[in-house]
C-alpha positions in Angstrom: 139.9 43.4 33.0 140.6 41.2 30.3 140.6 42.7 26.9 142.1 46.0 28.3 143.6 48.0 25.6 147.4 49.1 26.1 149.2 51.3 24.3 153.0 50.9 24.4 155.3 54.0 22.8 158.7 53.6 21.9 161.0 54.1 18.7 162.6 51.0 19.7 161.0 47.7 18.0 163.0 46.0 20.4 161.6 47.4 23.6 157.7 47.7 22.2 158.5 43.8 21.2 159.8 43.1 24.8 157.1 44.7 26.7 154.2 43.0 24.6 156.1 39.4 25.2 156.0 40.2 28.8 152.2 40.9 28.5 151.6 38.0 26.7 148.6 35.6 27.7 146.9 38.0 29.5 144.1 38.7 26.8 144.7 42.6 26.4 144.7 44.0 23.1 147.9 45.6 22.0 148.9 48.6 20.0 152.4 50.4 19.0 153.6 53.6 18.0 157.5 55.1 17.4 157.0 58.3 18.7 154.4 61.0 20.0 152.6 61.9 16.8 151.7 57.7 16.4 150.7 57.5 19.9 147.9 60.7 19.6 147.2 58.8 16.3 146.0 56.1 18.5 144.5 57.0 21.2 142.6 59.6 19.2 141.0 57.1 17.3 140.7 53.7 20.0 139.8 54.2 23.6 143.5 53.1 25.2 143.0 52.1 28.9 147.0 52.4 29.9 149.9 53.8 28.0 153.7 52.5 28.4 155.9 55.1 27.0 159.3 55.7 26.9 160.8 59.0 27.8 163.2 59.7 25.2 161.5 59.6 21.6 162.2 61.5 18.8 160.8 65.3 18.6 158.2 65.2 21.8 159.4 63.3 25.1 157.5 60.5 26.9 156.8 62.7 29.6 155.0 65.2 27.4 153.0 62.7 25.7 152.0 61.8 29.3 151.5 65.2 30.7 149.6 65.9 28.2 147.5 63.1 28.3 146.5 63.8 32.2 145.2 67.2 30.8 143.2 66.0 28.0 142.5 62.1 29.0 143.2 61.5 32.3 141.1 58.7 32.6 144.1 56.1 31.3 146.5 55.5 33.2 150.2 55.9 32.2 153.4 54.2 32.7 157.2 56.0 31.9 159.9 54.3 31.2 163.3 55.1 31.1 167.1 54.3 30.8 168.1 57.6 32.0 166.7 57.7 35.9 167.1 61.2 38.0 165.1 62.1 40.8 164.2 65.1 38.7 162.9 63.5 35.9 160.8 61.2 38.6 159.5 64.2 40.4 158.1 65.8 36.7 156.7 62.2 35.7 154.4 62.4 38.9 153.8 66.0 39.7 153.4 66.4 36.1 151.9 63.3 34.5 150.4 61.8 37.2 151.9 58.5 36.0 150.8 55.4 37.6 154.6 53.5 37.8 157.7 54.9 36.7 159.9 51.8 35.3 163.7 52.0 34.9 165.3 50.7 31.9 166.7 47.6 31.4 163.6 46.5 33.0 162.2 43.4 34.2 159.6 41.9 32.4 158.0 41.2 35.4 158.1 44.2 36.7 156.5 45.6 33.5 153.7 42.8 33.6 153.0 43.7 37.0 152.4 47.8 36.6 150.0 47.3 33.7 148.0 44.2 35.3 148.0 47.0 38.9 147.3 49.8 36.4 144.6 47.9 34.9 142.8 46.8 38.0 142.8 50.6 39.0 141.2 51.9 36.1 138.4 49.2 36.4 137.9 50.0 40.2 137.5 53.3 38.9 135.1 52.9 36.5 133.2 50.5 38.6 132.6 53.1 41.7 131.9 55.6 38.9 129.2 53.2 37.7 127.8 52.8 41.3 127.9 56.8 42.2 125.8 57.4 38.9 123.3 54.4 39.4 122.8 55.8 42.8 122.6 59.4 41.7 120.0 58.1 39.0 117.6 56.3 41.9 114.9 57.4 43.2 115.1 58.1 46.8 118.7 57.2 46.8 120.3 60.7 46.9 123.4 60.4 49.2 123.6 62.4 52.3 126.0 65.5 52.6 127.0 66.8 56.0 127.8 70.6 55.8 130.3 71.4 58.4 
């Protein structure tokens, strides 16, 4: 989905640079924020189709930026990163977040480019079998079957 939006959250200019070089040339429109209130800022405003974020920000953490973003808008999907990796931390960003990837820090620029072109595709085969279920709930004659058991 070219043209996705992608929000990447850090209060290091170094790491929000690093991440958007490795995204570079794919065609997906770009935004930045230093810490949690920025990144609300944002997506309350633009609709964001995948967030990046860094764990450890100032005042709120990654992961509650995340988590709270599965509550509210789970429909983008999210990314953590982090240079501080525990199997603790990993098990909140999923059962908590729901997060996509989870991406230790230093991290590979590919490995970054490839979570948000995977997260991308996922949100648009999302939205495209949404778009099929409703145009088949909207037909005429087309109601899908349901088997009781």
């Amino acid at each position: 989905m070219a043209g996705a939006h992608i929000l990447i959250v850090d209060d290091d200019a170094f790491f929000r640079n690093a991440v958007a070089e490795s995204l570079e040339g794919l065609g997906y429109t770009l935004s930045f924020a230093g810490d949690v209130p920025s990144a609300l800022a944002v997506l309350r405003t633009d609709q964001v189709d995948v967030v990046v974020s860094d764990h450890v920000l100032p005042g709120l953490s990654g992961l509650s930026l995340l988590t709270s973003m599965r509550d509210h808008m789970p429909e983008p999907r999210r990314i953590l990163v982090s240079g501080k990796v525990d199997v603790s931390l990993a098990l909140a960003a999923i059962n908590q977040a729901n997060v996509f990837r989870f991406i230790e820090k230093p991290f590979d620029p590919v490995a970054v480019r490839l979570a948000v072109c995977l997260a991308v595709d996922d949100l648009e085969r999302e939205r495209s079998e949404r778009r099929i279920l409703d145009w088949v709930g909207a037909s005429p004659g087309f109601a899908p079957s349901v088997k009781v058991a």
